[in-house]
C-alpha positions, 0 to 999 in steps of 0.5 A, a space after each residue: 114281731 112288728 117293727 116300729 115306725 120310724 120315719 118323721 111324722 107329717 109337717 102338719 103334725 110337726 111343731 112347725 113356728 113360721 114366725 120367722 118368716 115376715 108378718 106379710 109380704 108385697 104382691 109377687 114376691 118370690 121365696 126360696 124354701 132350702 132344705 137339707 136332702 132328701 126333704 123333698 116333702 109338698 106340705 111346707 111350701 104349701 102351708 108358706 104360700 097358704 100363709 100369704 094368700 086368700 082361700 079364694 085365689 088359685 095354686 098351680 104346683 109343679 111336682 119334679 120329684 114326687 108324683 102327681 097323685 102324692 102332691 095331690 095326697 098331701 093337698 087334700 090331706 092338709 085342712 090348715 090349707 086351702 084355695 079356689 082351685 089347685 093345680 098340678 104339672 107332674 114333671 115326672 111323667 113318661 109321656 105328655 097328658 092333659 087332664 084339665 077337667 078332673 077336680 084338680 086339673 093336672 098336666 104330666 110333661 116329660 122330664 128331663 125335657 125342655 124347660 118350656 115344656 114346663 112353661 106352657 104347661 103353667 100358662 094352660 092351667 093359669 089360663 084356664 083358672 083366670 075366669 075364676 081366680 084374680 091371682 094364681 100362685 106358683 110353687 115348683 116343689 123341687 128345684 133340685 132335679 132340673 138344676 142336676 139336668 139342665 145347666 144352672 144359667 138357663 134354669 136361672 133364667 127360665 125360672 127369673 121370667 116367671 118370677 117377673 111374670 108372677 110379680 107382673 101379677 102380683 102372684 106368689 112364687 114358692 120354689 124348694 131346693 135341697 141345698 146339701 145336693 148344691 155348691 155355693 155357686 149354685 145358691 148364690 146365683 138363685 138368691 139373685 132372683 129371690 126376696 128371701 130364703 127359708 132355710 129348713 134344719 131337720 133334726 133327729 127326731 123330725 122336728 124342723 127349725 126355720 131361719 129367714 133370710 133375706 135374699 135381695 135386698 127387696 124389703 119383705 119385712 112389714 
C-alpha cells in the first residue's frame, strides 16, 4: 500500500501574495526573510530578490543548511526567476573547493569555521562576476546555523559590513532566519541592520501568509 504524500508542495506552486511587500525598494537595501523552523527552503528569498532586480544583474547564494547541489535544484527548477549569472558559497562542505568555472560557479567553505571564510569567498565570485554584471545581490539563506555557533555581536557585525558594502553598491542583501529557533535579543538586534522583515506564517496545509514590517526606520515604501 502506497503511502501518500504529505509534505508542503514547492513555494512555486504555493498561493504565494508578496504584495505586502513595497512596490519597489532603494538601491542596496536589506530585508530580513523570518520563518517558522524548520522552513529553510532556497525559493522564497529567491523569488524576494527576483522581485526587485533585473534579469541581467548577478546573484551569489550562500547556502548553510541546505547543500549546494539542492540551492542550485531549486535555481534552476523556478522559471519565474532568473539572472546573468548565479553563484553559490556552500558553507556546509567538509573541506575548502573552488569551483569558478562550471555553469553556476561554486565555492564550498567549512563550517562552522571563520566568518571570513564566508567573506572572501563572496568577493571571489563578486569579482569574478563584475565584468559582466553592473550589480551582484546577495542572499544568505539560512542565518540560523551561524547565529547557533558563533556569537550573535560578531554575526551582527560581519553581516552589517556587507550590508553596508551591497548598499555602497546599490546591491540587494536578502538573509532567511528561522525566528522560532531565536529569542527576542536575537531578533531585535538584526532589525538594527535591516530595512524591513517579511515575516513568513506556514499553515497546516502548506500554504504561506506574508507580513512587511519595517525594520529601521529607512522609508522602503514607494
Amino acid at each position: 500500500m502506497n503511502t501518500p504524500n504529505t509534505d508542503p508542495p514547492p513555494v512555486d506552486e504555493r498561493s504565494i501574495e508578496l504584495q505586502t511587500l513595497p512596490e519597489s525598494v532603494p538601491p542596496g537595501a536589506a530585508i530580513l526573510l523570518a520563518k517558522p523552523a524548520p522552513f529553510d527552503e532556497f525559493e522564497l528569498p529567491l523569488r524576494v530578490v527576483a522581485q526587485y532586480t533585473d534579469s541581467d544583474e548577478c546573484l551569489i547564494a550562500a547556502t548553510t543548511s541546505l547543500t549546494a547541489d539542492d540551492i542550485i535544484r531549486q535555481y534552476t527548477d523556478n522559471r519565474s526567476t532568473g539572472f546573468g549569472r548565479f553563484g553559490v558559497i556552500d558553507a556546509t562542505a567538509k573541506h575548502y573547493q573552488s569551483a569558478p568555472y562550471q555553469e553556476h560557479p561554486t565555492i564550498s567553505i567549512q563550517y562552522p569555521g571563520e566568518l571570513v571564510q564566508l567573506t572572501l569567498a563572496f568577493w571571489e565570485l563578486h569579482t569574478a562576476f563584475s565584468k559582466s554584471c553592473l550589480r551582484t545581490h546577495f542572499v544568505i539563506q539560512s542565518l540560523t546555523p551561524l547565529l547557533l555557533e558563533d556569537d550573535l555581536d560578531r554575526v551582527v557585525n560581519v553581516l552589517q559590513n556587507r550590508i553596508e558594502r551591497q548598499r555602497e553598491n546599490s546591491s540587494l542583501t536578502v538573509c532567511s532566519i528561522q525566528y522560532t529557533q531565536h529569542d527576542d535579543a536575537t531578533m531585535n538586534a538584526l532589525m538594527q541592520i535591516f530595512d524591513g522583515v517579511l515575516w513568513v506564517e506556514e499553515s497546516a496545509d502548506g500554504q504561506l501568509g506574508f507580513d512587511y514590517e519595517r525594520a529601521r526606520g529607512r522609508d522602503l515604501w514607494s
